[in-house]
N, C-alpha and C positions, 0 to 999 in steps of 0.2 A: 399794564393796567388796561381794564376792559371799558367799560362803559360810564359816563355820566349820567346816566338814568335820570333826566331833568323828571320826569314825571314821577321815579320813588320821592324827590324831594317834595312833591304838590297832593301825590293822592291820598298821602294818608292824612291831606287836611280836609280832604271833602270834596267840593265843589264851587266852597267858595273863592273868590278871585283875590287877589294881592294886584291892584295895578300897578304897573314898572317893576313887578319883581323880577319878572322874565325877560328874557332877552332875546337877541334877535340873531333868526338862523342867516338873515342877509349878509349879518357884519361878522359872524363866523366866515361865512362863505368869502366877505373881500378880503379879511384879514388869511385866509389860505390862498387866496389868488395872488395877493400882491408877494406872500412870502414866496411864492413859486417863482416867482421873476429871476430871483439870483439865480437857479439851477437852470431857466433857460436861455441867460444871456453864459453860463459856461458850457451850457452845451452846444450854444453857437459857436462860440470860443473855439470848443475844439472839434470844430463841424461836425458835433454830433447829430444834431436838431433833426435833420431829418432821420435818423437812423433808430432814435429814440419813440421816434412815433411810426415806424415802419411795424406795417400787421405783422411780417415774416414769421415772427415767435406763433401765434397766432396758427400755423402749421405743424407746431410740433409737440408731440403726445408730453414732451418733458415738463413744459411751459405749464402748460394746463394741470399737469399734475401736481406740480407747483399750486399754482393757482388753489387746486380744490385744498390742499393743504392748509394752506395760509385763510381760506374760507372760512375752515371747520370751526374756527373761533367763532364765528358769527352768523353760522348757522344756528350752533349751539345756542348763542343769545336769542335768536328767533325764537329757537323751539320752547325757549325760557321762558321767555318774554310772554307768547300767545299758547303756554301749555303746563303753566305753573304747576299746577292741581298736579298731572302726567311725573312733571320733575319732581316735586315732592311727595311723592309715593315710591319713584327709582330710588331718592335719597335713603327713604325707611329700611329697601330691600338692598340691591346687587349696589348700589352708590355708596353706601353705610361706610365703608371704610376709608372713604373721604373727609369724613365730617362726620356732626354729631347734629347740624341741621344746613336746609337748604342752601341758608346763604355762602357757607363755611364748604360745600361741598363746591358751588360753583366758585368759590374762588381759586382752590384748587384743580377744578379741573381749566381755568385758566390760567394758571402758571403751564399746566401739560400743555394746553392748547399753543402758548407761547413757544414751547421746547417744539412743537411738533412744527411751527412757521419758521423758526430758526435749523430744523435739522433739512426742511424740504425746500430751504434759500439756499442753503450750504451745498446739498446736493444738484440744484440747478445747474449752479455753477462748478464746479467740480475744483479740482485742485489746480488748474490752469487757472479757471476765474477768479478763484482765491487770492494767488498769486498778484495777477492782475488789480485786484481790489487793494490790495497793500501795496502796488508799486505808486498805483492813483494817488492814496492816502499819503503817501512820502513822497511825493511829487505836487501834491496840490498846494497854490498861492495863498499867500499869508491870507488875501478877502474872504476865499473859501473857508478856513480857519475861521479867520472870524465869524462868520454868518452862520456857520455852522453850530458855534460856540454860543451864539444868539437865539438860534431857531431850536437849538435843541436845548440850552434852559430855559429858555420862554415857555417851552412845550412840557419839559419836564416839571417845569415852575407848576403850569396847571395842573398837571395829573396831580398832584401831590399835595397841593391845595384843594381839589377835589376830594380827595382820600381823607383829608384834616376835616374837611368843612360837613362832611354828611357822611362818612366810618364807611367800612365794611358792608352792613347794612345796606345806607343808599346807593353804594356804587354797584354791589349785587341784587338789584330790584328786591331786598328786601321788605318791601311795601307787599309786595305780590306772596309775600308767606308768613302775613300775620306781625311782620317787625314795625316798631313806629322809625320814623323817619322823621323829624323834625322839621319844619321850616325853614331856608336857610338864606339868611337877608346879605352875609357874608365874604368877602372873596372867598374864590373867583366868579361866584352869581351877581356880584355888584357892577360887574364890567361891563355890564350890557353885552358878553358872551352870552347864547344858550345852551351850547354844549363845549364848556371849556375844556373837559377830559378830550373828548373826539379832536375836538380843535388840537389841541396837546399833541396827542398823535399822530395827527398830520403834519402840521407844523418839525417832531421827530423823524419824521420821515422824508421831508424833503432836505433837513441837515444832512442827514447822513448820504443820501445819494451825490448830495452834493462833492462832497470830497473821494466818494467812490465813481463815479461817472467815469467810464475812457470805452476806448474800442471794443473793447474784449466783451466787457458786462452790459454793452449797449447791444450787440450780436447776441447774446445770450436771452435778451428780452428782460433784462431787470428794469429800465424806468418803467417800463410798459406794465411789469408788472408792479411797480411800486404806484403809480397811477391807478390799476385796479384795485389796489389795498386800499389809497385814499378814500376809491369812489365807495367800497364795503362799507367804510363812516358815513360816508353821507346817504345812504341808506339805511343804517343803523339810527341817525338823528331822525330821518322821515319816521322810522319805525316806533320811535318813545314820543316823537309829538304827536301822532297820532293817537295814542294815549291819555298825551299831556289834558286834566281838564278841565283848567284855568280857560279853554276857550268857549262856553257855556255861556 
């Protein structure tokens, strides 16, 4: 799942305000800090802590290739986001066999975009770190289980809620090509979340490191890079509230 587009929910009402309908990017922000806690009281555990935050990766051409990899998702929202008009005229032409309109083309090219973060994690880590990630996995403590099992329905909880609460449409800035978008008074916009999908995400991403964490994929520069995933969201949120224009 891509984006909560807090702003396809508001623009296609105008300019006029809804007070308390929005929510607050602060209590996204504690509620991803405090669920980070478990991943780094296990990575003290098992004295990873410093090694997870070591640049080292940071020198190697693999890391980074990684990295732009797992980007490309959200670069593509950039280019979406501030170049609509551009993307729907690609959709008419060489895009066309994506979909049959804008919103329906970017959805699809994020499932690709997905496939292409999961084949350039996979290849990071190669078959040793694979390895290593399933011995983690079958070694990890019942709390890790659990919190895992927490952080990632919690997180899946929103996406999905997200996906019910404003379609297709809102979660693809459908706003930005002519779709209406509804107002949405609803969970998970009632929670005083502002970007419950992005939240979602993070919150899935720090489950899953959690029970994969050990020597192997700590040396490989995966929290480091799963920390740069984070921070793409919360750059992704700065990018639609600046949009948002409930603040008028």
């Amino acid at each position: 799942s891509s984006s909560n587009s807090s702003a396809s929910v508001r623009t296609t009402l105008g300019a006029k305000r809804f007070p308390g309908a929005m929510g607050s990017s602060a209590l996204d922000l504690a509620v991803a800090c405090l669920a980070l806690v478990p991943l780094l009281l296990r990575a003290s555990h098992l004295g990873l802590l410093a090694a997870c935050l070591a640049p080292g990766c940071l020198l190697r051409v693999g890391w980074w290739a990684c990295l732009l990899a797992v980007s490309f998702n959200y670069i593509m929202h950039a280019f979406i986001w501030h170049c609509s008009a551009s993307f729907g005229t690609f959709c008419q032409g060489s895009l066309s066999t994506l979909g049959r309109d804008p919103v329906e083309v970017f959805s699809n090219l994020e499932v690709l975009a997905k496939l292409i973060q999961a084949t350039a994690v996979a290849l990071l880590l190669g078959s040793a770190g694979v390895s290593a990630a399933m011995a983690s996995v079958a070694s990890a403590p019942w709390w890790c289980w659990a919190t895992l099992f927490l952080l990632v329905g919690a997180g899946q909880g929103l996406n999905f809620a997200t996906y019910a609460a404003i379609g297709k449409a809102g979660v693809y800035y459908g706003f930005k090509f002519g779709r209406t978008v509804p107002w949405c008074h609803g969970f998970p916009f009632n929670t005083g979340l502002r970007h419950p999908q992005y939240l979602g995400v993070i919150l899935t991403l720090w489950g899953g490191l959690l029970v994969l964490l050990c020597q192997d994929l700590a040396a490989a520069g995966l929290p480091q890079l799963v920390l740069a995933w984070a921070g793409m969201y919360i750059v992704m949120c700065a990018m639609e509230e600046s949009g948002d224009n409930d603040k008028s």
